[in-house]
N, C-alpha and C positions, 0 to 999 in steps of 0.2 A: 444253691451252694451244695457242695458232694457231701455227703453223710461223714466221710473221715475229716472232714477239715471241723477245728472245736468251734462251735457256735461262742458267738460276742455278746461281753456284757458291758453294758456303764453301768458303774456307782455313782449314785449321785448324793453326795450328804456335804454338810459345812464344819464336819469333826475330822480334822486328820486323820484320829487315830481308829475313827470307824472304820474309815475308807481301807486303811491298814489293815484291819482285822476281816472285812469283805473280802480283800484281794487276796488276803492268803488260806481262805477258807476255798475262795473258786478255781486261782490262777492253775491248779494242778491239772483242774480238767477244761477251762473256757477260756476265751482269750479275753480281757479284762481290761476297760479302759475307766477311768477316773475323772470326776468332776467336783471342785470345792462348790460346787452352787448350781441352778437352777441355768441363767443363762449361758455358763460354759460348756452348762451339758448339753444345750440347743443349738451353741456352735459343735462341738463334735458331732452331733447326728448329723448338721449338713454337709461337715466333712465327710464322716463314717455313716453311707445311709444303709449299712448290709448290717445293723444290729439287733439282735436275736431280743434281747430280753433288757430292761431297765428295772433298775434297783434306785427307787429314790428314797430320802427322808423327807416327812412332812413337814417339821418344824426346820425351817429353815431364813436367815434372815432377809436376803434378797427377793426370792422366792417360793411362794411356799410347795410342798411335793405336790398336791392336787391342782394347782396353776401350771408349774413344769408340763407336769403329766401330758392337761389338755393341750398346751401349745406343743410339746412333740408329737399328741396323736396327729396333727398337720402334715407333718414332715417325716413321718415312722409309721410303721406298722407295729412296731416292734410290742413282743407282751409287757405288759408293764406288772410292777410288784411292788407296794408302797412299807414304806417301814417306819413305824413311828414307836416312840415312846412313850405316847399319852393316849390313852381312851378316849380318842379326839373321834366320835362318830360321824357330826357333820362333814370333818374334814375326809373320809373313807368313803361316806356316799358322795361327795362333790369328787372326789376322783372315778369312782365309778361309774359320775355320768359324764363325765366329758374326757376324763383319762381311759376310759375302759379299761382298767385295772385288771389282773386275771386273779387278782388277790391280795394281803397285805398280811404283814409279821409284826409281831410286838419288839419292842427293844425292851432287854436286851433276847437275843434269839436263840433260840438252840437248834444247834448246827446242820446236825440230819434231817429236821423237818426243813429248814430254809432250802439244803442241796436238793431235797426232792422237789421242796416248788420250783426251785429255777429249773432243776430236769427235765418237772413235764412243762414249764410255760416255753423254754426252747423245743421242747419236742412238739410242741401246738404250733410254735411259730414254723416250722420247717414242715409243718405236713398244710398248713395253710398257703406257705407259698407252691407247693407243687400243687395243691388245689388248685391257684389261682395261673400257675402253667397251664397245667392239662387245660382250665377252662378256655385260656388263652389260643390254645392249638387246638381246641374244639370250633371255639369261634372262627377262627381264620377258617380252617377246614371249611364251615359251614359256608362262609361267607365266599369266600374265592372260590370254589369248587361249582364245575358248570354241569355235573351230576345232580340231581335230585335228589339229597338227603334226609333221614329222617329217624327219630328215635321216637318207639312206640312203646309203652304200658302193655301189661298182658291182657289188656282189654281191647288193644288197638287204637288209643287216643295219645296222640298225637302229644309228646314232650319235649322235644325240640323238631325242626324243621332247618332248612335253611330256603332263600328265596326260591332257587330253581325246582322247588319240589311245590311252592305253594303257590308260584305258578304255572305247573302244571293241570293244580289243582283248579286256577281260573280265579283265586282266592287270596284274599291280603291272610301276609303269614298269620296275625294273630289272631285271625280269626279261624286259624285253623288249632292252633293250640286248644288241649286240653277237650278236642273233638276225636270222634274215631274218622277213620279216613275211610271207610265203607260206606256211613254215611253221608258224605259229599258226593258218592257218585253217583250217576244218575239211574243207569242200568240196573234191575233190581240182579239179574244174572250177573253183572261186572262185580256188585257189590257181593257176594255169595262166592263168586269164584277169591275173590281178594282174600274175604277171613279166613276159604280151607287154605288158601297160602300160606297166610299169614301164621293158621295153628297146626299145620304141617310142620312147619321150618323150628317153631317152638318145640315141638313134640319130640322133634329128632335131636333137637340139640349139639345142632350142627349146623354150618353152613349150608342154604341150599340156594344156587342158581338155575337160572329159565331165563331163555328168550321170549319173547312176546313181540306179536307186530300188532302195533295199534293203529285204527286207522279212523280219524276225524273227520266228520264233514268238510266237503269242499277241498282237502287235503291229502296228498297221497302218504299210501301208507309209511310208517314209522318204524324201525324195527328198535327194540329196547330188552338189554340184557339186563335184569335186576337179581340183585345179591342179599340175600333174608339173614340173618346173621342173629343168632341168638345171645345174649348177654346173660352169663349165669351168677347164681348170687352164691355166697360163701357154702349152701348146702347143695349145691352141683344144679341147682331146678333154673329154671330161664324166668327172669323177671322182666326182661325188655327185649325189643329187638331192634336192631338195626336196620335200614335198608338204604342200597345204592341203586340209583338207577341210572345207566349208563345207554345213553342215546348211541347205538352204532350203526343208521343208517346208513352214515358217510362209508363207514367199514365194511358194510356187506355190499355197497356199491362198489367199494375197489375191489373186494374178493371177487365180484362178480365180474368185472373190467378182469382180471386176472386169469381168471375161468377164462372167458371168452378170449386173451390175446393167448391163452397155453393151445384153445381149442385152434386158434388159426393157424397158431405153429405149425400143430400136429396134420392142419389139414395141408397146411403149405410144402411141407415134408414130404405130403402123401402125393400131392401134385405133382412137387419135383422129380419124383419116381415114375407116376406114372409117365410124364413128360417123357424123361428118359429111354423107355421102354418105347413109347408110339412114336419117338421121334428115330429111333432105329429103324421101325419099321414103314416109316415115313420116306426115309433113306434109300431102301431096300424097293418101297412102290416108286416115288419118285425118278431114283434114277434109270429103274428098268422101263420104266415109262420113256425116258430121255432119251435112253438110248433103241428102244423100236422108233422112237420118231423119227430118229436118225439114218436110221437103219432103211429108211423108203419105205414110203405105204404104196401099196398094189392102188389101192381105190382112196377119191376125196374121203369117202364118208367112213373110212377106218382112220386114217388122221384126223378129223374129228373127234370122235370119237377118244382117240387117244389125248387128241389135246382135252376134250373134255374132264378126265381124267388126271389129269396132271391139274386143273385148276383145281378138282375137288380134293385131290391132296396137297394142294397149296394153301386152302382153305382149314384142313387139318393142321399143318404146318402154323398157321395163325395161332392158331385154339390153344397150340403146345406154348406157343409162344406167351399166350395169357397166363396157361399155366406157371409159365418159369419165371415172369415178371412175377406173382403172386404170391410165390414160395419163395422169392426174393433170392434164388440161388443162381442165379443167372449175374455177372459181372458185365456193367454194361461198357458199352466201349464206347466213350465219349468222346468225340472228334470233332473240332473247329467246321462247322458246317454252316451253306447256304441255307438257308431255312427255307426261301423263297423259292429257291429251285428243289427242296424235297417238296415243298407243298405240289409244285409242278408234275414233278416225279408221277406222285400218287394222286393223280386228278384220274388218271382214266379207271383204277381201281375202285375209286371211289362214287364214277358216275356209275360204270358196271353195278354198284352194291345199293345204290342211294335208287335204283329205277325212276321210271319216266316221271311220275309224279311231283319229283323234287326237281326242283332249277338249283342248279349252285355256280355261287357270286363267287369270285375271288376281288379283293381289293388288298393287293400286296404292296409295299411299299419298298421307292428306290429307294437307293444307298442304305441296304440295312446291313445292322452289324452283321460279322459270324456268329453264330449261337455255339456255344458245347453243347452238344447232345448227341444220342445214337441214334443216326439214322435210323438204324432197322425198326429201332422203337418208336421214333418221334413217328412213322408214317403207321404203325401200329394205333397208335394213341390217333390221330387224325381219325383213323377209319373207325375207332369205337368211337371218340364222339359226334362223327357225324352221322352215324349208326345210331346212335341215341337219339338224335334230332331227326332223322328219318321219322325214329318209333312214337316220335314226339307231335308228328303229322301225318296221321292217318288219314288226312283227306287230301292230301299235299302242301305244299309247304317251300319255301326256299333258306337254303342255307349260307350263308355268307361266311368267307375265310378270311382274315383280317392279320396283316401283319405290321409293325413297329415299331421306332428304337425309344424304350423309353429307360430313364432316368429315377431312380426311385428312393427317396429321403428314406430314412432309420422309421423303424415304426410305420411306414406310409402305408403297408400293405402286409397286411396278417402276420405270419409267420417269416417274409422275406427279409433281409440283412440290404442295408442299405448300396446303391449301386445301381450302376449300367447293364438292361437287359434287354432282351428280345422279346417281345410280349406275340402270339400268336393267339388270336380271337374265333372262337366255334360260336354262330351267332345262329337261331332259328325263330323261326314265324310260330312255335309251335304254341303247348298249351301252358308250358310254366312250370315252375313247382313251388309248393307251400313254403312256407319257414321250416314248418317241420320235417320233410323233405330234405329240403336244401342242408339241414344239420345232420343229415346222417347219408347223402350220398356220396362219402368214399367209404361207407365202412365197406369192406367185403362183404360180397354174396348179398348186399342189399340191396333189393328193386322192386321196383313197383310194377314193375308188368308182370304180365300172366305166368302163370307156371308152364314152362316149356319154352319161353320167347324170350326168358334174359340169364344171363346167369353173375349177375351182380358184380363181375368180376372188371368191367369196363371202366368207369370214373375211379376207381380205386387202384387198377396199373398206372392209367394217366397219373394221377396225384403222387405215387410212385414212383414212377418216373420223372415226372418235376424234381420233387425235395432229393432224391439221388443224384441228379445234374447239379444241384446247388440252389434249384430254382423252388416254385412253389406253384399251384392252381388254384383260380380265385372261380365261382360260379357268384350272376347276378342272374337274379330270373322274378318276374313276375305274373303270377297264376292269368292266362288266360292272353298273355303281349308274348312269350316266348323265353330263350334262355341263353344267356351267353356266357360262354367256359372259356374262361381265356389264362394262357398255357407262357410263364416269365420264366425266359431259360438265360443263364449269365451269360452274360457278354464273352466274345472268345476273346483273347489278347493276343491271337495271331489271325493270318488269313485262313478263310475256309479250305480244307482239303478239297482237291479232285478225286472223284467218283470213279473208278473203273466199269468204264461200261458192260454191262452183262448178255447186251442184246449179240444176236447171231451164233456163230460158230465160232467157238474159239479155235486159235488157228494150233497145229500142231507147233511141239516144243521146239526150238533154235537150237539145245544142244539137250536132246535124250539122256535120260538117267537109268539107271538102275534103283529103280526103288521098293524099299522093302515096306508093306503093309501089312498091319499089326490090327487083329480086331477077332473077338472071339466071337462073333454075327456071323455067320456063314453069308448071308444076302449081303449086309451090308460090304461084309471084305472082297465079295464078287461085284458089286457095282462100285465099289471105290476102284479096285483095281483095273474092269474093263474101262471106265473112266479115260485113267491114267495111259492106260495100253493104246487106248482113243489119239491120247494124248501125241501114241512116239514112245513114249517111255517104257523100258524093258522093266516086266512088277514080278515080286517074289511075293509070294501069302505065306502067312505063318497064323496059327489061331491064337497064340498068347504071347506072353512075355519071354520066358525061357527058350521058346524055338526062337524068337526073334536075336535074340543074346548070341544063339547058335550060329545061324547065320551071319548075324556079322562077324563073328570069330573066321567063320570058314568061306566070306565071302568079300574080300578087301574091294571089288567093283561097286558096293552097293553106295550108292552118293546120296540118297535119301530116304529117310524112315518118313512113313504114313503111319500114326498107333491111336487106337482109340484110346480117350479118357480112362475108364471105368470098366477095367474086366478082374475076372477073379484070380485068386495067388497074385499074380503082379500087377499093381494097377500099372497105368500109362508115367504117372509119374516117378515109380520106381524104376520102370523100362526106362525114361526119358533120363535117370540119375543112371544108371548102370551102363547105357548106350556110350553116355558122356564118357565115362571112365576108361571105355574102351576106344571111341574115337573121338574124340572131344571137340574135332571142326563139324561134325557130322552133321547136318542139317534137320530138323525136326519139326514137325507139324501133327499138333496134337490135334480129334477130333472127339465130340461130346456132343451129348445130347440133353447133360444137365452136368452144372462144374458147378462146385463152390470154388469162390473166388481165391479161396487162402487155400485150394490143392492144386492150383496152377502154379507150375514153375515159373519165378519171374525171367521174364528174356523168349518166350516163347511161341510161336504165334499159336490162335486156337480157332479151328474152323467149326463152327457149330452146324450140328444137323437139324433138319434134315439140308443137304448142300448139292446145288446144280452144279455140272460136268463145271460150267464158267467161273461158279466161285472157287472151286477146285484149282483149275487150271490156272487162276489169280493167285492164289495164294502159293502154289508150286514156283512160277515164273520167279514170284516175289523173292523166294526161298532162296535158287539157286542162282540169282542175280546178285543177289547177295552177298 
């Protein structure tokens, strides 16, 4: 009850005119209820059970005050106050042992001593019930809380506990009671270090916190933050102290999980960029490469040569590729695809990579669905994991390609959503991998081969590229039978697009443009442009955004813009918004070597680098057919 609301009293006597002279002695300051008798007073308690204080008389005909008394101690707390008119002494000690009485007044009474005893027997009753609160919220506390708690003496012995702390201790709680907790441990150094703790945090009289990693036989380590808490007595000195001990190894595993997904950010960041940069100049080797071939070799063994060349910059062009699947800044272009016929596609790629030592099986299956997925990636992802089952047989080995429509209930397979997919199977003779293994190969940058032979970047695009298509990647393997990574891409709900072939010479353009190319790369806007020129097509060069503005202003011939993504003052997407403004049918074709997906203009095509004369010339035709 709140301190301003007046504490309640019953009168209990069988004299009207007592009851009278009670109530008008109290009612000024207590609220004040009345009883002619014994049992009427025991019905209003169990009506009214919030009563401070009882005023009875002893001599009473029904019942007498020390019989009331004990049968309301049942049903009340309440202090009680006996009042009698007679030097009746048996009757005061039989209420004080079963009424607990806080005391008794003679009749008749005098006024000032009665008010002060009812003052302090309600002021007992109201500091008793917030005792028996606090203890109440002490106990819960103890009791519900999955913390280790504990109240210690300035000795160190142990005053309350709750269970999580006694067992810790390995110890039934009460038999930790009234022990010091140094004692229990077993370490004579653990117990030694615990009491400077303990009379450190005393001494300051203050709170003091420490983390601690503890660590058990047979158990890995624990990390535990515990809080020492001094409890002072009315002359400021610390008479007990508190302690919490809060288990956060769960916590400093997520902090660490957090660490490590900010460090992959940052690396992924760092990728996209460099990506960006070696794919310009991927661009710039590439094309010039493209175009001496073109150009007629004097001798075989200089076309060689340069085809040699061209594959080792194709093989760079991969590498960026890993990189921009893993910085995840790469927007993949998901397209209704034969799966059967990319696998076909990149067979010869991947005998070239896999050498003589590997056989590889294909077993693909008729009438299979279309799959969504990107090309450019899904034969990326083939050629790392069969690259890994290469590395998986070092004495040789065969690998088998596995394709099928499968159907897949809720729940049926890890993380995948129920549905019609396309399942693609990487199957090897090799050596396996652990359980432990198998649980952490997609994290990034994680492998088990040698330092210089992996760069952990392989299972963790693939698996990337799964859940990005909608789909997901399942590995089953057993140490020492082989491994197989099989790759659920959803169902398409149309037919598979047709491939623009890239083989030969693309032929020149059916009706020449004028086209303005935009790229602050000196190499690259000279091989994109001789490209084009290749093409048929009359090319303007401008190195940025502004000269390109210019000339379209002062040159109404020009039917196509060519502009790189990413250059400085105006990116391509400003140029592509300002170009609009001024010719708004204008045809445009962005190029990049690293795009976030949400800086591409929707409506726009985007050629990524590094890009052959072919993909060029595809995506021009595309433009201006248009």
């Amino acid at each position: 009850m709140h301190l301003d609301t007046p504490a309640t009293l019953l009168l209990v006597d069988d004299e009207p005119e007592i009851l009278v002279a009670l109530a008008d002695l109290f009612e000024d300051e207590f609220r004040v209820l009345t009883a002619p008798s014994g049992p009427h007073g025991l019905e209003i308690l169990a009506a009214e059970p919030d009563v401070h204080v009882i005023i009875s008389d002893q001599r009473m005909p029904e019942m007498t005050g020390d019989a009331f008394l004990g049968r309301a101690r049942q049903v009340s707390q309440a202090e009680a106050l006996l009042l009698t008119g007679y030097a009746d002494l048996e009757a005061v000690i039989n209420a004080l042992n079963h009424g607990r009485i806080a005391g008794y007044a003679p009749k008749p009474w005098e006024p000032a001593a009665l008010l002060s005893m009812v003052r302090n027997a309600a002021e007992r009753f109201r500091l008793g019930r917030s005792l028996e609160t606090e203890q109440a919220l002490l106990q819960g506390l103890l009791e519900s809380s999955a913390d280790a708690l504990s109240f210690k003496d300035a000795q160190g012995r142990f005053v309350r506990l709750n269970a999580a702390k006694a067992a810790a201790l390995a110890r039934p709680l009460e038999a930790c009671l009234h022990h010091e907790e140094a004692a229990m441990l077993d370490r004579p150094a653990a117990a030694a270090a615990l009491r400077r703790a303990d009379a450190e945090a005393m001494a300051r009289r203050r709170p003091v916190e420490v983390v601690e990693q503890r660590q058990e036989a047979g158990a890995p380590p624990r990390w535990v933050r515990i809080s020492r808490i001094p409890i002072l007595g009315r002359d400021g000195q610390p008479t007990h102290l508190a302690t919490v001990e809060h288990d956060m190894t769960e916590q400093r595993a997520l902090e660490e999980r957090l660490h490590q997904a900010e460090k992959m950010q940052a690396l992924g960041t760092m990728a996209g960029g460099i990506a960006h940069d070696f794919n310009n100049l991927l661009t710039a080797i590439l094309g010039s490469l493209e175009l001496l071939l073109h150009s007629g070799m004097a001798q075989p063994r200089q076309e060689r040569l340069v085809k040699n060349a061209i594959l080792a910059a194709e093989r760079g062009s991969t590498l960026t590729q890993r990189l921009l699947s893993f910085s995840r800044k790469r927007d993949l272009q998901l397209r209704a695809s034969d799966v059967n016929r990319l696998v076909t596609d990149v067979e010869d790629l991947l005998l070239r990579s896999l050498g003589d030592a590997i056989t590889l099986h294909r077993q693909l299956a008729d009438a299979l669905w279309p799959a969504m997925v990107d090309p450019e990636q899904f034969g990326l992802a083939l050629l790392n994991l069969c690259i890994n089952s290469r590395d998986a047989m070092p004495e040789g080995g065969s690998i088998t390609l596995r394709t099928r429509n499968v159907s897949v209930g809720e729940e049926e397979v890890g993380d995948l959503a129920g549905g019609d997919y396309v399942a693609i199977a990487v199957s090897d003779t090799g050596s396996g991998m652990p359980p432990e293994v198998m649980a952490q190969a997609f994290e990034p940058f994680f492998t088990t081969k040698e330092v210089g032979k992996g760069t952990g970047l392989g299972l963790s695009m693939v698996y990337g590229l799964t859940r990005q298509s909608g789909g997901t990647t399942v590995i089953t393997s057993v140490p020492g039978e082989g491994t197989t990574v099989e790759l659920f891409l959803p169902r398409a709900l149309r037919p598979a697009e047709a491939q623009a072939s890239q083989d030969g010479v693309p032929q020149p353009a059916a009706h020449p443009v004028t086209v303005l190319v935009v790229d602050d790369d000196p190499a690259v806007r000279r091989v994109t442009a001789t490209f084009l020129a290749d093409l048929g097509h009359r090319v303007v060069e401008v190195p940025d955004g502004e000269a390109a503005l210019r000339s379209l202003r002062d040159n109404p011939g020009i039917g196509l813009m060519v502009s790189d993504l990413v250059m400085p003052r105006m990116s391509g997407v400003e140029l592509t918004r300002n170009a609009r403004s001024l010719r708004p049918a204008l045809p445009i074709l962005l190029l990049t070597g690293y795009a976030d997906p949400a800086r591409v203009p929707e409506g726009y095509p985007v050629l990524r680098k590094p890009f052959r004369r072919a993909d060029l010339a595809h995506c021009v035709a595309e433009l201006l057919q248009g």
